[in-house]
NUMAR-586768 format. One record per residue (C-alpha): residue number from 1; residue in one letter; z, y, x. Coordinates in pm, 1 decimal. Last residue first. Example, Ala and Ser with C-alpha at 12.3 -4.5 7.8 and 13.67 -1.06 7.14 Angstrom:
<nodes>
<2 "S" <714.0 -106.0 1367.0>>
<1 "A" <780.0 -450.0 1230.0>>
</nodes>
This chain:
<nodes>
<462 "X" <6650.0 16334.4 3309.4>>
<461 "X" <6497.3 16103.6 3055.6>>
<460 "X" <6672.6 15788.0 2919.6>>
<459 "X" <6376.1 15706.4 2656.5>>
<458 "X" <6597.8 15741.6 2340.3>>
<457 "X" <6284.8 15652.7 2144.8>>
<456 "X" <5992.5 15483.3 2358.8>>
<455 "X" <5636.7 15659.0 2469.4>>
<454 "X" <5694.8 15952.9 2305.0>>
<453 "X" <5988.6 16032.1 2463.9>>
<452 "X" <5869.8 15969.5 2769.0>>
<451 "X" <5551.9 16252.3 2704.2>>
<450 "X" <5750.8 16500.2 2553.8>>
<449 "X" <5960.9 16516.5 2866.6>>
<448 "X" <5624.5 16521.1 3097.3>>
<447 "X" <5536.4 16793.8 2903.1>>
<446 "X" <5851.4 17025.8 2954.6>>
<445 "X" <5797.4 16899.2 3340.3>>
<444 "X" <5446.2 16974.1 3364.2>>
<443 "X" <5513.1 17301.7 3293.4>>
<442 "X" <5843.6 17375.5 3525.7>>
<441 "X" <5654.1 17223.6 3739.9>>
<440 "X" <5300.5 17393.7 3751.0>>
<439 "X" <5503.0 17742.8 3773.2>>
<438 "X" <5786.9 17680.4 3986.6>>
<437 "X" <5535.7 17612.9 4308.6>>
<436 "X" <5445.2 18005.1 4225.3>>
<435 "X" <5279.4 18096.2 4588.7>>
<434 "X" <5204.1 17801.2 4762.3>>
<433 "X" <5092.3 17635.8 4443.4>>
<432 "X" <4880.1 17952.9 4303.5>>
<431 "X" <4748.2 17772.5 3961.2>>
<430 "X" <4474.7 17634.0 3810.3>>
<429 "X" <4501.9 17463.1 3448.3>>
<428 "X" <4277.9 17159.4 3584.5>>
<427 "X" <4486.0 17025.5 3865.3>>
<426 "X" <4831.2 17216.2 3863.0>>
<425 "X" <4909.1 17172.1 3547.0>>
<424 "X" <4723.7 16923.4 3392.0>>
<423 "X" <4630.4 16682.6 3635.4>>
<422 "X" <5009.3 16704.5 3696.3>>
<421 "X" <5057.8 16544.2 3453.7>>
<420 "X" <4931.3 16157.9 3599.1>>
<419 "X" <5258.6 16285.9 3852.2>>
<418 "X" <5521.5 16349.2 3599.1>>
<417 "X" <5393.2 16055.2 3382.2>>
<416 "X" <5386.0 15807.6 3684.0>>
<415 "X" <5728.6 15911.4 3822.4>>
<414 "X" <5921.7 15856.1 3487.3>>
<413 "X" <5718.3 15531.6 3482.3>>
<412 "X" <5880.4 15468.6 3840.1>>
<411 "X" <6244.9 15598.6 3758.6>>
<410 "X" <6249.7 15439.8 3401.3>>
<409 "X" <6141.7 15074.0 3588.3>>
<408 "X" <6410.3 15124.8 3878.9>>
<407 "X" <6716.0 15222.5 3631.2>>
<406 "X" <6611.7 14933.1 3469.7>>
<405 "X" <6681.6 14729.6 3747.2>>
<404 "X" <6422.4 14499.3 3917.7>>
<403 "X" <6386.0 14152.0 3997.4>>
<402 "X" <6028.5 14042.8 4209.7>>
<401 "X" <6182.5 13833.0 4419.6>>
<400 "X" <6142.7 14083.8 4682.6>>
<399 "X" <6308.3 14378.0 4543.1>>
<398 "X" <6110.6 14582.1 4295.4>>
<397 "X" <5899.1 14885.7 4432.2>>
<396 "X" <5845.7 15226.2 4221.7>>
<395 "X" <5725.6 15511.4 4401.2>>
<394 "X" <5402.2 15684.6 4271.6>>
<393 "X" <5051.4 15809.4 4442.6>>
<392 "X" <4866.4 16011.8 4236.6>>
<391 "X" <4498.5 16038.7 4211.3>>
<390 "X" <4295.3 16211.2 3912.9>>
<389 "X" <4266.2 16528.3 4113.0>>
<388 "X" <4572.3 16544.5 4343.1>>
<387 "X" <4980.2 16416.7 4286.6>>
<386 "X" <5211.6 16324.2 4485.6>>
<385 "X" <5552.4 16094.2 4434.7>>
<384 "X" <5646.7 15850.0 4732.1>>
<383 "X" <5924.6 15647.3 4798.6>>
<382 "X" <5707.2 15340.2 4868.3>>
<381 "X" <5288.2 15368.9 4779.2>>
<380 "X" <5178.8 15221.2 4419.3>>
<379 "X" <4868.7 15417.3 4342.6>>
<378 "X" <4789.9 15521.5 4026.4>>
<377 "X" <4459.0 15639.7 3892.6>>
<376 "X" <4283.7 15872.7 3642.2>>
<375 "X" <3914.5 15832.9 3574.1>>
<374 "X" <3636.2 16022.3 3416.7>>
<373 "X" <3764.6 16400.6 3397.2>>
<372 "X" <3820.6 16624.8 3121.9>>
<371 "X" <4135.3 16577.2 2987.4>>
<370 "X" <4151.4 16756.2 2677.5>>
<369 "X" <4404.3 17033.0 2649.1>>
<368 "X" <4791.0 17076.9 2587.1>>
<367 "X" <5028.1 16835.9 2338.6>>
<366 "X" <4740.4 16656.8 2224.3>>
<365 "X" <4592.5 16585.6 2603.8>>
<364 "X" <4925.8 16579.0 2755.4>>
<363 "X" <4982.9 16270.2 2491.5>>
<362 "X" <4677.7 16090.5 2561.1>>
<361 "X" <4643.3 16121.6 2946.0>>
<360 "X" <5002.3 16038.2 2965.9>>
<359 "X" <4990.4 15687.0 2723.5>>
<358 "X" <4684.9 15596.9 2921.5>>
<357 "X" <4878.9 15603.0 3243.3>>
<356 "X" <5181.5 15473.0 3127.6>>
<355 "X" <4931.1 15179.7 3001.8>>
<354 "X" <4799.0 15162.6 3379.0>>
<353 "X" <5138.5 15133.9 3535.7>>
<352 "X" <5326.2 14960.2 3275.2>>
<351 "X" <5305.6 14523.5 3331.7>>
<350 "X" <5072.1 14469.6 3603.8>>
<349 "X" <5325.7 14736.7 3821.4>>
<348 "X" <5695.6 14587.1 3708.3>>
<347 "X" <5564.9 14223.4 3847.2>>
<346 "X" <5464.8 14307.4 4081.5>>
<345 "X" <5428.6 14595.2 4310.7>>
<344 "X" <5502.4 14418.1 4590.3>>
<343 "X" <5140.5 14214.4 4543.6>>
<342 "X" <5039.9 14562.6 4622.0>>
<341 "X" <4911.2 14848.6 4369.9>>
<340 "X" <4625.4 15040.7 4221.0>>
<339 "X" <4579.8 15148.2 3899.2>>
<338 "X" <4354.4 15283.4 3672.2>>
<337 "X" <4319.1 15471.5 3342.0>>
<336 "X" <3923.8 15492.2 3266.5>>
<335 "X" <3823.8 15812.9 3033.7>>
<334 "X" <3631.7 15793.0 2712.6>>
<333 "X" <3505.7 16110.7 2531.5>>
<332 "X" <3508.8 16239.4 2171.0>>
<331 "X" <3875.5 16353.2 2216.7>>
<330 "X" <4011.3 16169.2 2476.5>>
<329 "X" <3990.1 15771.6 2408.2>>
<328 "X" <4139.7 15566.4 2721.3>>
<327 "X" <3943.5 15270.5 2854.0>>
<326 "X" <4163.0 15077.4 3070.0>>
<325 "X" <4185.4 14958.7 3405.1>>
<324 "X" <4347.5 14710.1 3728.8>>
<323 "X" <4308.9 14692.6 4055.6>>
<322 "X" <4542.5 14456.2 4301.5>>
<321 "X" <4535.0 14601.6 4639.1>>
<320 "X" <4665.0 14436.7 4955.5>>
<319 "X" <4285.5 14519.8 5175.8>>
<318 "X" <4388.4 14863.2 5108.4>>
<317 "X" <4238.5 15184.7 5055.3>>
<316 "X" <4335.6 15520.6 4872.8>>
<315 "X" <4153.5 15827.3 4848.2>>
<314 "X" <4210.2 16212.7 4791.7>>
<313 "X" <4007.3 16499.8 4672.1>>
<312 "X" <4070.1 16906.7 4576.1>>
<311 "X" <4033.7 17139.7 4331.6>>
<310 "X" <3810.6 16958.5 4090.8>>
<309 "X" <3450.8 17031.7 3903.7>>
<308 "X" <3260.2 16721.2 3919.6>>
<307 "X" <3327.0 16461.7 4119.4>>
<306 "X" <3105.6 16231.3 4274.3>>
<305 "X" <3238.5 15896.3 4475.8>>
<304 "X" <3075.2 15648.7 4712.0>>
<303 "X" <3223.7 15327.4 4877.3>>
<302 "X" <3082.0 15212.8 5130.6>>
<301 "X" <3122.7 14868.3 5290.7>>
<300 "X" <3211.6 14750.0 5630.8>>
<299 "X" <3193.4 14406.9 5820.3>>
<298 "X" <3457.2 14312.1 6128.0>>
<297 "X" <3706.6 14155.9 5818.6>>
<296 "X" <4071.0 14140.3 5892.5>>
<295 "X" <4213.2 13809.7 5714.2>>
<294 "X" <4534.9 13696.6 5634.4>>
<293 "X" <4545.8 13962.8 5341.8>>
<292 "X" <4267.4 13921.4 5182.9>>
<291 "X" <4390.1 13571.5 5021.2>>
<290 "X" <4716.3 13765.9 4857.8>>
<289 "X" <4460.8 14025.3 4707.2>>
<288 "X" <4258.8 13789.5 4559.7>>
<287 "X" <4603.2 13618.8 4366.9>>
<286 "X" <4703.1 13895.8 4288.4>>
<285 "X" <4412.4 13969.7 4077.1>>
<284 "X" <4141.5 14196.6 4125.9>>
<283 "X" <3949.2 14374.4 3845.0>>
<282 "X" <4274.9 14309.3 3592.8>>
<281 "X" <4173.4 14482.5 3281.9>>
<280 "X" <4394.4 14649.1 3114.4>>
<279 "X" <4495.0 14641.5 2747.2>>
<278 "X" <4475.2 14789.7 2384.7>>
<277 "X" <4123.1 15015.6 2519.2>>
<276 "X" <3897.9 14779.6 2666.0>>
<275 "X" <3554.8 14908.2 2656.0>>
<274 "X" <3517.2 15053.4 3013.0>>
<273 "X" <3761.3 14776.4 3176.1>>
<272 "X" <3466.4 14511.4 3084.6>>
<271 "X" <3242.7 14715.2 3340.2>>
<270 "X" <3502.7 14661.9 3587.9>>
<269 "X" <3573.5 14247.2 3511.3>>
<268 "X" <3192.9 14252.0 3516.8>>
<267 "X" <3190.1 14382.6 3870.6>>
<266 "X" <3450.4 14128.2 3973.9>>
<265 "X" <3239.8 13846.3 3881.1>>
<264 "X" <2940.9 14007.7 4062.7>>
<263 "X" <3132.2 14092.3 4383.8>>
<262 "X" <3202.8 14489.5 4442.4>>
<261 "X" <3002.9 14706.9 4738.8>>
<260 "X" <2698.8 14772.7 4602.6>>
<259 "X" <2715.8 14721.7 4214.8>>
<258 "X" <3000.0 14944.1 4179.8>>
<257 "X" <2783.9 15243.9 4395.9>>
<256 "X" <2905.6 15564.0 4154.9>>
<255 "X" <3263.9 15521.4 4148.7>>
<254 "X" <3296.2 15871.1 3959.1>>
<253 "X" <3570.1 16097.0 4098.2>>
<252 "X" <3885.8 16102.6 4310.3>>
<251 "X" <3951.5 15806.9 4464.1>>
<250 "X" <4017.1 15432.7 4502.3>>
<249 "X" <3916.2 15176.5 4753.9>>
<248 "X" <3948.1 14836.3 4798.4>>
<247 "X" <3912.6 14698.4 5141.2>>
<246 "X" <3781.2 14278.2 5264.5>>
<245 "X" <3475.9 14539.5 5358.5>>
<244 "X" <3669.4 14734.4 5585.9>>
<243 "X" <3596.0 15099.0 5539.1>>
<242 "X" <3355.5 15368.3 5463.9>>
<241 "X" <3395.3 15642.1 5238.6>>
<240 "X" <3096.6 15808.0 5104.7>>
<239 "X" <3220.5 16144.1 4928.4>>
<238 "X" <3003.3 16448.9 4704.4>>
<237 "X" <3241.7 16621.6 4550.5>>
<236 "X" <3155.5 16962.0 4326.5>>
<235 "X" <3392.7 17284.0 4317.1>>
<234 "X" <3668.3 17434.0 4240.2>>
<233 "X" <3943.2 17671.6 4424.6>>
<232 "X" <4246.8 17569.2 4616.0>>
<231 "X" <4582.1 17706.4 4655.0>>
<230 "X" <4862.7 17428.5 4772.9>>
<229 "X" <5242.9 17303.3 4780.9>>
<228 "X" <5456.7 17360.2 5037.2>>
<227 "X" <5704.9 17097.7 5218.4>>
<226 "X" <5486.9 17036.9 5484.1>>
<225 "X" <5494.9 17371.4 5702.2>>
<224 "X" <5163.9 17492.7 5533.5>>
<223 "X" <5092.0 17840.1 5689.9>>
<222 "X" <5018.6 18124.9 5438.3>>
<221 "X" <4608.7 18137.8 5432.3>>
<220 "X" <4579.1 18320.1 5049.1>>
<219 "X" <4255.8 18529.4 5131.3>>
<218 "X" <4239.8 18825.8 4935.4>>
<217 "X" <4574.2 18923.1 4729.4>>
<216 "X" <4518.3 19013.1 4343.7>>
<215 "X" <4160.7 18923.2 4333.3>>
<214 "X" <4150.0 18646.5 4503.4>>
<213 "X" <4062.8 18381.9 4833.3>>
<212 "X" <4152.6 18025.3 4820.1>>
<211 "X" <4153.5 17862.0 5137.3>>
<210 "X" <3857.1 17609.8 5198.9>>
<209 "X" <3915.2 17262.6 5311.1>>
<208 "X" <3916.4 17106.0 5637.5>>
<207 "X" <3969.5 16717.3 5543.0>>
<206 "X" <4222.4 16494.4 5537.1>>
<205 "X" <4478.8 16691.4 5249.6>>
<204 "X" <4489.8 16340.8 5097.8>>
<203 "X" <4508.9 15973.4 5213.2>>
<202 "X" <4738.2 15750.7 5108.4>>
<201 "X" <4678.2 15371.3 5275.0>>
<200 "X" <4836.9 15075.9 5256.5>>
<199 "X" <4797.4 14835.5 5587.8>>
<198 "X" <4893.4 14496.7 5676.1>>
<197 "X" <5045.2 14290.3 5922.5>>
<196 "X" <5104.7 14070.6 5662.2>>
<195 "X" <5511.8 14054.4 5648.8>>
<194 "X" <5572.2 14375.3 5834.2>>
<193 "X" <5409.5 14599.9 5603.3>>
<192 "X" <5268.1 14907.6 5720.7>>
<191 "X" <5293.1 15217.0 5471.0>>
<190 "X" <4968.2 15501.8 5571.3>>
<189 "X" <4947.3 15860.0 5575.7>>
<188 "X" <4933.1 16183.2 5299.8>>
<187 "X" <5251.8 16344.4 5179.7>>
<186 "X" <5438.7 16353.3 5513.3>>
<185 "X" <5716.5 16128.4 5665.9>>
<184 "X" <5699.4 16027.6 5990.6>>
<183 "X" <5875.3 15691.8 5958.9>>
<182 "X" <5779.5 15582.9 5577.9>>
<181 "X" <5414.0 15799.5 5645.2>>
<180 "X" <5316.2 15651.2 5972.9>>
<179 "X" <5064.8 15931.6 6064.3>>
<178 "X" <4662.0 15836.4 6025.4>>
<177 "X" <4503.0 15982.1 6419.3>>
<176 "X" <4224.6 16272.2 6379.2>>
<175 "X" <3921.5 16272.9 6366.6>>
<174 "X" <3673.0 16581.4 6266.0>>
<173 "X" <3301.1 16713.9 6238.1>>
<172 "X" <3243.0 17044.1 6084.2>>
<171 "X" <2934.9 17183.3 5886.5>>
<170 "X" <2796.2 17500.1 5718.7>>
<169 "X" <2671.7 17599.0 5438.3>>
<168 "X" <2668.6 18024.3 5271.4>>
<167 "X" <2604.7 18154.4 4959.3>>
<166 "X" <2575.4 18478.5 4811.2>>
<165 "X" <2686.3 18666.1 4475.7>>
<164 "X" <2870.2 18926.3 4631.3>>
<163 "X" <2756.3 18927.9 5027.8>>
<162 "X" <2852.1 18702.2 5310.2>>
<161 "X" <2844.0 18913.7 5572.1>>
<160 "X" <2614.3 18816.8 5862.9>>
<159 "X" <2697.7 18589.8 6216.1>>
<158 "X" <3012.8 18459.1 5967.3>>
<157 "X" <3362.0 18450.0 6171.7>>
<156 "X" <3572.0 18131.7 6112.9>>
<155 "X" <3925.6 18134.1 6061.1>>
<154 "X" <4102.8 17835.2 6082.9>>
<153 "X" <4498.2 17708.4 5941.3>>
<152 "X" <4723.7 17507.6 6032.6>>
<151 "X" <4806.1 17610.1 6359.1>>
<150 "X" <4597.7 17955.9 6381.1>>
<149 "X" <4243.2 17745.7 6487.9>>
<148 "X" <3963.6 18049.2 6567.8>>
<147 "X" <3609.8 18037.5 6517.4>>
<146 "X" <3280.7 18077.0 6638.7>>
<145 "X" <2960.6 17898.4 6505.7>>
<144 "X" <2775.6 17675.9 6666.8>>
<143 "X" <2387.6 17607.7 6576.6>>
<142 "X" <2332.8 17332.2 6389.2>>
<141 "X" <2045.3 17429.4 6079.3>>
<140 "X" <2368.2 17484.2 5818.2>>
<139 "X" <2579.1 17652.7 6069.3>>
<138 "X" <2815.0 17453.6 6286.2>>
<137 "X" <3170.6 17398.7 6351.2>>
<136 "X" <3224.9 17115.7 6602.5>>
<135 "X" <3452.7 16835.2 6698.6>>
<134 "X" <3773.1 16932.5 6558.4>>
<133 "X" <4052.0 16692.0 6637.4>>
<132 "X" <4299.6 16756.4 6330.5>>
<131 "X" <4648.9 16712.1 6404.4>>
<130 "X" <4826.3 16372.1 6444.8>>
<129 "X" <4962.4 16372.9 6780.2>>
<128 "X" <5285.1 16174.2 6696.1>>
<127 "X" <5576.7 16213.1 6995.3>>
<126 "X" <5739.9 16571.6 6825.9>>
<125 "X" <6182.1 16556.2 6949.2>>
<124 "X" <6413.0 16524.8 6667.2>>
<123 "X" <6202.7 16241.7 6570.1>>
<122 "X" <6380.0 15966.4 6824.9>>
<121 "X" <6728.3 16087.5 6754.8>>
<120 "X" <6644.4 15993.8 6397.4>>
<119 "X" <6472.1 15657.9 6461.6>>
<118 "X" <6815.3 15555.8 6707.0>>
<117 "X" <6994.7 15665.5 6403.5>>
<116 "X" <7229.3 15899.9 6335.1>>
<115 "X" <7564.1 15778.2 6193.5>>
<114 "X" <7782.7 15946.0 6444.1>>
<113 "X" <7630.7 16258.0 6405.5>>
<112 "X" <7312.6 16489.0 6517.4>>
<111 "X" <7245.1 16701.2 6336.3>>
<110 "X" <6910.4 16840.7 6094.6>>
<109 "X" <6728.8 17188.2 6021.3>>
<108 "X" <6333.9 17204.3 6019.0>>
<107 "X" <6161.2 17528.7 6118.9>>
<106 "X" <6032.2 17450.4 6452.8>>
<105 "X" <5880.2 17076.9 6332.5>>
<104 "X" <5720.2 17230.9 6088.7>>
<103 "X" <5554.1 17522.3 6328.1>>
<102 "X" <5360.4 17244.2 6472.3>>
<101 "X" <5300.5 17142.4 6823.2>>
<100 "X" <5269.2 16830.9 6832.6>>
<99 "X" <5009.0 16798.6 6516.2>>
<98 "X" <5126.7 16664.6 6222.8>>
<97 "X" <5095.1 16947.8 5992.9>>
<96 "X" <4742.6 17025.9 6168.1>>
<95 "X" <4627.4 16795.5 5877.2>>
<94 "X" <4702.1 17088.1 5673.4>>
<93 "X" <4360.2 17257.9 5846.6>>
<92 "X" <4336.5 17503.4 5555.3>>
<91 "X" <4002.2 17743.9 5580.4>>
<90 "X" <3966.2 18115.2 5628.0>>
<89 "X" <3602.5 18236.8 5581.4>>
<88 "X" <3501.4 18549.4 5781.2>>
<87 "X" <3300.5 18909.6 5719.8>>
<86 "X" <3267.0 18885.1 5328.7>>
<85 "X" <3133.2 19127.8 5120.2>>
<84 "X" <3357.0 19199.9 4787.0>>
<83 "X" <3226.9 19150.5 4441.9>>
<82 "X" <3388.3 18811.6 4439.7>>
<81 "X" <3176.3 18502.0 4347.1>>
<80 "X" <3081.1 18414.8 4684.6>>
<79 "X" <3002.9 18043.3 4683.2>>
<78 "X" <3041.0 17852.7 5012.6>>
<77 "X" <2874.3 17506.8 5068.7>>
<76 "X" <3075.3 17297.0 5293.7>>
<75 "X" <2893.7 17014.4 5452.9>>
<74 "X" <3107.0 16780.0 5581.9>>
<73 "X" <3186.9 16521.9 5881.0>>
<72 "X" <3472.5 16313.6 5914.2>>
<71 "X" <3667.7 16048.5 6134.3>>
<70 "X" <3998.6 15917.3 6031.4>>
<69 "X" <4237.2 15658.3 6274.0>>
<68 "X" <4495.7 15381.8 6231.5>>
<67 "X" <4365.9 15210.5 6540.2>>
<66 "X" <4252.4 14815.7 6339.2>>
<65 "X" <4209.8 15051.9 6005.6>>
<64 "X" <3940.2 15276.7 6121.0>>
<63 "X" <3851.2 15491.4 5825.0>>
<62 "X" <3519.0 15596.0 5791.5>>
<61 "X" <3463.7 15955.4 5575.5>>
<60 "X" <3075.6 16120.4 5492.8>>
<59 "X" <3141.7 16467.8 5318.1>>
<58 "X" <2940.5 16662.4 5093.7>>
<57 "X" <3199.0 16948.5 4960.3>>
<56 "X" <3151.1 17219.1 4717.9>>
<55 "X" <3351.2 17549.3 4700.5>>
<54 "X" <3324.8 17786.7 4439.2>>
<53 "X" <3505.3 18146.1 4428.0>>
<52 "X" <3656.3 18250.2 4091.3>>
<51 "X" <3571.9 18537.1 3864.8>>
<50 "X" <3735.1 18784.7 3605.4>>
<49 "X" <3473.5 19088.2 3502.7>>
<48 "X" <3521.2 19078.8 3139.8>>
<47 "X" <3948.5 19004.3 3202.0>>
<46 "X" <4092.3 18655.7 3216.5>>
<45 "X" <4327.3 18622.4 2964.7>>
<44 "X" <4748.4 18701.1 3027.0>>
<43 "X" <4729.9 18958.1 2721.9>>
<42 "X" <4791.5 19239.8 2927.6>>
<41 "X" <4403.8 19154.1 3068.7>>
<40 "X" <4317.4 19039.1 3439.9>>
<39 "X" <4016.5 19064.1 3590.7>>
<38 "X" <3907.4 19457.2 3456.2>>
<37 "X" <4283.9 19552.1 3537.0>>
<36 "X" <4626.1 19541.5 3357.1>>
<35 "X" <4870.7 19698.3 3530.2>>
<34 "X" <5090.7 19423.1 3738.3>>
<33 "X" <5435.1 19357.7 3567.8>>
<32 "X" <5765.8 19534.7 3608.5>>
<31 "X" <5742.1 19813.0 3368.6>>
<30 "X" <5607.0 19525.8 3094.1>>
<29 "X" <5939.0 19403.7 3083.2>>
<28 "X" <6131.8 19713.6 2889.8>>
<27 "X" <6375.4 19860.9 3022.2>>
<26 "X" <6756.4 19703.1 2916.1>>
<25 "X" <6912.5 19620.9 3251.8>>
<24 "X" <6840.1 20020.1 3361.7>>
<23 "X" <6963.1 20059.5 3688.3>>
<22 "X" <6706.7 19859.5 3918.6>>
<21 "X" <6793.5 19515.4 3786.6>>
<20 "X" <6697.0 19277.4 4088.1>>
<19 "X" <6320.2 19085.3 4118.5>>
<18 "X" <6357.2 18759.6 4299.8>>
<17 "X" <6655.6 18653.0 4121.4>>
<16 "X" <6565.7 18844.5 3794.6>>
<15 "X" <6215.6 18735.8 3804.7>>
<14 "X" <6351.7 18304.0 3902.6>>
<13 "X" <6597.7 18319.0 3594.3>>
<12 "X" <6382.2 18070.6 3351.4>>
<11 "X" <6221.1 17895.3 3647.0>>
<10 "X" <6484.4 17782.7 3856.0>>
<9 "X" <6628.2 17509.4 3604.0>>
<8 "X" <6299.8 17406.5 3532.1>>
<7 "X" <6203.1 17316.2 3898.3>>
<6 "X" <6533.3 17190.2 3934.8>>
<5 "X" <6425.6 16918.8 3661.3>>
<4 "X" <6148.2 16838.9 3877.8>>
<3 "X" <6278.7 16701.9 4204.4>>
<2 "X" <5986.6 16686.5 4384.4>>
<1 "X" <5669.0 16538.0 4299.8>>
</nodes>
């Protein structure tokens, strides 16, 4: 996401913008870096006594799509790692983004002229209460813990230090109201279309996570103000997400319940995906997803997903969806390429989306490292481009006969590499996102070049 090509631009003479010349122009460059330590070598490696904190997340999700609402409970399961005792755990509550009385409302800059609109008079003034409703914190047998909210983020204080090598549970319950994303803005929300009374949903950062805590700075619990990136460590995913049952669902992970919640004929579509490797799969057709869409089914299903290993998690759910997939060779492994779009999509997403995807996973994987996880997916969400663990959601829309320019079909694959890369760099190569956003852009972005030009010769990138 963003606007990538600045990211390059910035990244070469970001140290001597940030960093001025103090006399000598000519010193050498390793006077200005950190002394190496037992974590960290000179080389850039991780040092003999390096280590990372762990979190892992059960979580049980139902989305309320006739009130445009999330409620959540988790276990959080806390590995200390560090050698340091622990006295409090800091946690992100970006969710709290939305909330009335945010800081990102305070520190936005606009005015008012003669073409403002009646919608941008409207949002100079905070009228969504979207922040987190927090309806416990617990320990792992249920007794209440204490803690403290700081806007968007939450501190809570441990009855016992949490000593090197320990490991600590505990539980929160949540709700909160889904923001409007085209009129609120925000990376995470829902897209309502008119036409079908319908919803499209993008849901990330929905959940209280941990806050990264390291060597070289503690706990990193800078305030997100919406336009930051993030700092998470790894763990395991356990999610059930309930929703409609007329819903499709995609997210981060293993789909480990197919046979539960998909029809038989369209279960064998998705188990013929996992061998196809020239061409996608369609799992639903268009023609599926246009008959969901009168209809607003009372039922639920629940869909379950594991992941192994990731940063983060986010979902996506529609009753619109068209799915589609592809079995992708990495290395001696198979991966699925996936996507996820409305019938307003078509016809520019059935014809790339999924075999940009493939083409991204295989290119970043020879030009960098293996992809290691099972499934990669595109969403098709309006003037949108963000990325999490295997989930991006992409921008790309043709106009409503279905014509496009080609200006539109480069911008949208263009967006789909960028954002399938960032798997790479941010997802799997960790980084410090709210520290060093230049860092996992400036990367991806040098790959993401390679990546369009292998896909077509002259490939107009920018």
């Amino acid at each position: 996401m963003k606007n990538a090509l600045i990211a390059v631009i910035i990244a070469l003479p970001l140290f001597s913008l940030a960093q001025p010349f103090r006399g000598d122009r000519f010193k050498q460059l390793e006077e200005e870096l950190p002394t190496p330590n037992t974590y960290r070598t000179a080389s850039g490696a991780p040092g003999h006594q390096y280590w990372q904190q762990r979190a892992d997340y059960v979580m049980n999700i139902e989305l309320k799509d006739e009130t445009q609402e999330i409620f959540g409970t988790e276990v959080i399961t806390y590995t200390n790692n560090s050698p340091d005792a622990l006295d409090y755990l800091w946690l992100q509550l970006d969710q709290n983004g939305m909330a009335k009385t945010s800081d990102s409302y305070k520190t936005r800059q606009t005015s008012i002229d003669s073409k403002m609109s009646y919608k941008g008079i409207v949002n100079l003034e905070p009228w969504f209460d979207g922040g987190f409703k927090l309806d416990y914190v617990k320990d792992a047998v249920g007794k209440d813990l204490h803690y403290v909210v700081n806007k968007t983020m939450m501190r809570i204080d441990l009855p016992q230090a949490l000593r090197a090598g320990g490991t600590y549970s505990f539980k929160i319950k949540w709700h909160y109201n889904i923001n409007d994303r085209m009129k609120l803005g925000g990376r995470s929300g829902y897209e309502y279309f008119e036409d079908d009374k319908n919803y499209l949903y993008t849901i990330a950062q929905f959940y209280p996570r941990m806050c990264a805590y390291m060597d070289y700075q503690g706990w990193q619990h800078k305030q997100f103000l919406g336009a930051g990136e993030f700092t998470l460590d790894f763990g395991n995913f356990d999610v059930s997400i309930t929703v409609p049952s007329d819903h499709v669902v995609g997210a981060t992970g293993d789909f480990v319940n197919p046979g539960e919640v998909l029809a038989s004929a369209n279960l064998k579509k998705y188990n013929q995906a996992k061998s196809s490797y020239d061409e996608p799969v369609i799992i639903f057709n268009e023609q599926e997803a246009r008959d969901r869409e009168p209809n607003r089914a009372t039922a639920t299903k629940t869909w379950k997903f594991r992941a192994t290993n990731v940063r983060d998690f986010a979902f996506s759910t529609s009753r619109k969806f068209i799915w589609d997939a592809m079995a992708v060779k990495i290395g001696d492994r198979t991966t699925m390429a996936m996507s996820l779009y409305p019938k307003e999509g078509n016809p520019l997403w059935e014809q790339y989306s999924t075999k940009v995807v493939a083409h991204t996973l295989r290119t970043y994987s020879k030009f960098t490292v293996d992809y290691p996880y099972p499934v990669a997916y595109s969403v098709h969400a309006n003037d949108i481009g963000m990325e999490y663990p295997m989930m991006c959601f992409n921008y790309g829309r043709p106009e409503k006969d279905g014509t496009y320019s080609q200006n539109l079909k480069y911008g949208m694959i263009g967006v789909i590499i960028h954002e399938v890369g960032h798997n790479f760099f941010p997802m799997i190569i960790n980084s410090d996102e709210r520290q060093w956003t230049w860092m996992d852009e400036g990367l991806n972005t040098f790959c993401q070049f390679l990546t369009e030009q292998e896909l077509e010769r002259n490939y107009p990138s920018r």
